[in-house]
N, C-alpha and C positions, 0 to 999 in steps of 0.2 A: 551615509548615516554613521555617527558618530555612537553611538549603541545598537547594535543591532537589531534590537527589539524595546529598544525607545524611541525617545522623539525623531520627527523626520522634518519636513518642511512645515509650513504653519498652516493649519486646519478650517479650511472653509465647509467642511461636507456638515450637512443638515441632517446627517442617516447615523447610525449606530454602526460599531461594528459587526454585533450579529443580523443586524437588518442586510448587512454588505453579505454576509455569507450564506446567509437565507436565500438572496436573487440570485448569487452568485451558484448553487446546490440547484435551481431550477432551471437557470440558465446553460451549467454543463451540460442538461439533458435533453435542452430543449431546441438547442439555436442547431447551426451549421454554420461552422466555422472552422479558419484554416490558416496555417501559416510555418513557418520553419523554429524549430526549436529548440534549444542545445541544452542536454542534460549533464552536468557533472554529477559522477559517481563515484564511489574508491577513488578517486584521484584519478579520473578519468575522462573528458570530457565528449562527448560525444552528439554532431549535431543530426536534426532529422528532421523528415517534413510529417508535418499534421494534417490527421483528418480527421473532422467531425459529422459524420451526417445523422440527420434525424427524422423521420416522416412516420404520421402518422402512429407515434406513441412509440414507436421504435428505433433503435441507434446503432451507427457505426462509427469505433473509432479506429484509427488506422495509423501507423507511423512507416515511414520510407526512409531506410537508414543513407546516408550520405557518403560513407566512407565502408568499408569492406572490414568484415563478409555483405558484403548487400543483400537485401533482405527487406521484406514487408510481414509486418506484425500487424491484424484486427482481429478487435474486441466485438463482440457481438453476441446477440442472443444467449447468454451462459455458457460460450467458450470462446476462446483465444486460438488462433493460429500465428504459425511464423511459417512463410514462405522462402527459402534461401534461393538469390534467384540464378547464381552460376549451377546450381543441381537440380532445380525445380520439385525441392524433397520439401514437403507442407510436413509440418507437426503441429499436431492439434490435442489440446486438453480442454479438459470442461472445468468452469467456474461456477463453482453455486450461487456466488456472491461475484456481482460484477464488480470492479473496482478501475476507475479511469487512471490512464496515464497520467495524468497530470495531477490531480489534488485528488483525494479523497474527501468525504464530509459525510457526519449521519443526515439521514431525514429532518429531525428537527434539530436545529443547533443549539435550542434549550438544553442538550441533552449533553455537553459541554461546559453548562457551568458551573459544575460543581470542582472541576478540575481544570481548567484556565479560565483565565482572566484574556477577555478579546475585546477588545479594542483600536480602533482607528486613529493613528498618531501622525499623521501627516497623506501630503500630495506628492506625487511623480510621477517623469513621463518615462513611460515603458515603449521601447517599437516607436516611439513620437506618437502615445496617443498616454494623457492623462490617467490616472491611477490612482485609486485608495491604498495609502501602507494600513495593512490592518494584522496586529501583533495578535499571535495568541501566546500567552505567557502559562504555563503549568503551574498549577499551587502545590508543588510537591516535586520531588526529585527523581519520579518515577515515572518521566514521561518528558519528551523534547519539548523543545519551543519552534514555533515557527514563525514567521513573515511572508503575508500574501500580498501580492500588488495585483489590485482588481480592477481591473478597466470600468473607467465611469461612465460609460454610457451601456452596454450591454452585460456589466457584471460579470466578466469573464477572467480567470487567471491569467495573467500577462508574468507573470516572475512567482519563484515558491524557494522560500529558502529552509532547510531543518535545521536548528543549533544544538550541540550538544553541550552538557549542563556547564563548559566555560564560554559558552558563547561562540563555538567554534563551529564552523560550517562542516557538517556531515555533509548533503545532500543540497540540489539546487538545481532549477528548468529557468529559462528566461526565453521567451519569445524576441526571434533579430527581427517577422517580418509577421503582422497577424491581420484579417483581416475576417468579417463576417459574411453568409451569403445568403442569398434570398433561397438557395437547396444547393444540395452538393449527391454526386452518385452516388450510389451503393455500390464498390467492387463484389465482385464472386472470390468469395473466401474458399471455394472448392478446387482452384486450379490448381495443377501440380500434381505430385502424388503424395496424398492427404495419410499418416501413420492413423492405425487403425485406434478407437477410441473405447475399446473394448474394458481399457483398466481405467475408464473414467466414471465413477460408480455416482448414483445420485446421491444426495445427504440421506443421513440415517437418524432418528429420534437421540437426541442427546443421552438419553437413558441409556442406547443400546453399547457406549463406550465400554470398556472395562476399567475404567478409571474415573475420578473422581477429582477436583483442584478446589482444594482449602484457604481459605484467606485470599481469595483471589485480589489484587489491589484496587485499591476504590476508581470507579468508574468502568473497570473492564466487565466484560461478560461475554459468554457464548455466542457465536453464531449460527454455526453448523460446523458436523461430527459428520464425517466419511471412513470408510476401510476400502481399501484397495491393496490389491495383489504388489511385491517388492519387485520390479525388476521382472516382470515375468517369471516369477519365481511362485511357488504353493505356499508363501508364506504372506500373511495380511500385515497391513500396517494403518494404523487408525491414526485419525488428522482429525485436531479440533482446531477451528481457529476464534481465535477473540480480536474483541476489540474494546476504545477506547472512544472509537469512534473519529481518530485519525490515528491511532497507532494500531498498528496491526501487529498479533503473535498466535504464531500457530505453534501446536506442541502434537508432538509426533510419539506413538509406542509401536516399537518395532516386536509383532509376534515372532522372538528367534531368544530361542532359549541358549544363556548366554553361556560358557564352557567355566567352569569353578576358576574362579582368580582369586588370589593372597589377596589380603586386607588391601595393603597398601596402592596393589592397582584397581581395585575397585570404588575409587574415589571419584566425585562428579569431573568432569571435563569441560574446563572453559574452554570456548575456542578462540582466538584474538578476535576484535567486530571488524567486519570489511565494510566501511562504511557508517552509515547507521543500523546497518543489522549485529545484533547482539546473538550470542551462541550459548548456550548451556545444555549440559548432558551429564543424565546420571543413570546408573541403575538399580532398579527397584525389582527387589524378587528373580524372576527369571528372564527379565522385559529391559531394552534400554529403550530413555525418554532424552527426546533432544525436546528442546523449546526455540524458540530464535525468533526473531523481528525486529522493527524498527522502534525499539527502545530501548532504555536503558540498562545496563549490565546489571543492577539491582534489579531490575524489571522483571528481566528473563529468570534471572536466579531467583528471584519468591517463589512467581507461581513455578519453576521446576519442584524447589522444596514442599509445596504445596500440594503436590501430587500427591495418589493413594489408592491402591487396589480397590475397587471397587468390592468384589470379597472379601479384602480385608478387614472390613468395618464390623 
């Protein structure tokens, strides 16, 4: 592809683009399917196998790392484990929000169009099996662009590319082998010795924050507000995250009352982006706020700025 989020090969599909990402949002959750996958990250590339199973209204996804540390990572029921398997040490966190390895998508993808433009611009074959290019384009500079390659017959991501605002490849998955299956097992996410999930707190009413995010950028909004203990330590730290409904940012306030600093180092801290995660951190009062996710350096910096004691109003 000669733009990477223009034209592709010439277009026979009869469907829309959000109709592609609509089947495609039902069918993550619904099929069993599996196959080898290779992620580039920070300039990393790393391949692994997939698993998808699904029964009866409920799902596991699963990844098998290929190259060391070896390791198995599944998704399930609102938490996550990683199994390392030279130590048989399982770590386990909770998710309040599931979120798949491979694409994210809201519920409804009307919920999308006020902030890209999506669209199907061409055919190709992914794994040697046929494929919708289907672009989603950002009307704004506060939010990536992407490219899906969706298998035409089951609607499933075969390739996902993120560009950052010169067109350049932050992030990227591409299936080398995929196929679908009439079920696939469920492992036991229990084996090992499992770390205790004691500082995985359930979400808390958005209200109960001590903070408050002004002008937040159009499209984004709350999910869910947590606190949890630092480090095993008596001090809380509140976790909101948003979204965009494929960008994700969480914005962190650390309860540690911060020791008097001179003007000049009390100023917010960028952090370089590893990737497509962007970094920002400032402090406010006696609190430091990081923000950070997979958008833009403006992105993260508003809503940091955007921030406000919730007493302080």
């Amino acid at each position: 592809m000669a733009d990477p989020l223009g034209q592709s090969n010439p277009i026979s599909a009869q469907i829309t683009g959000k109709q592609a990402l609509q089947k495609m949002a039902k069918a993550l959750h619904n099929l069993n399917y599996q196959g080898t996958v290779a992620f580039l990250r920070n300039g990393k590339l790393e391949p692994m196998k997939y698993f998808h199973a699904s029964h009866n209204g409920l799902e596991q996804e699963r990844l098998l790392s290929l190259n060391s540390p070896l390791r198995e990572i599944v998704r399930e029921h609102g938490k996550i484990s990683c199994l390392y398997k030279q130590t048989q040490q399982r770590k386990v966190d909770s998710r309040p929000l599931d979120r798949s390895f491979l694409v994210d998508l809201p519920e409804t993808i009307d919920e999308l169009d006020d902030t890209y433009a999506i669209n199907i611009v061409g055919e190709e074959n992914i794994a040697m099996l046929p494929a919708y290019v289907i672009t989603l384009r950002p009307k704004d500079a506060l939010r990536y662009g992407r490219t899906l390659w969706v298998e035409k017959q089951h609607f499933l991501p075969l390739q996902a590319i993120v560009y950052g605002p010169a067109d350049e490849t932050l992030e990227q998955l591409v299936f080398t082998d995929f196929s679908v299956q009439e079920s696939l097992p469920f492992v036991d996410s229990q084996a090992g010795n499992p770390s205790p999930l004691a500082n995985n707190p359930a979400p808390l009413p958005l209200t109960e924050a001590n903070f408050i995010i002004n002008n937040l950028p159009a499209g984004f909004h709350e999910l869910f507000f947590t606190r949890r203990l630092m480090h095993n330590e008596a001090r809380p730290v509140d976790h909101m995250l948003l979204s965009d409904g494929l960008a994700w940012i969480s914005v962190y306030m650390e309860y540690k009352k911060l020791p008097p600093m001179p003007t000049a180092t009390a100023e917010p801290k960028i952090v370089p982006a590893v990737g497509a995660i962007n970094f920002f951190s400032r402090p406010l009062g006696d609190y430091e706020f990081t923000v950070m996710g997979d958008a833009p350096r403006a992105t993260v910096e508003t809503i940091a700025q955007g921030i406000q004691l919730r007493n302080s109003q």
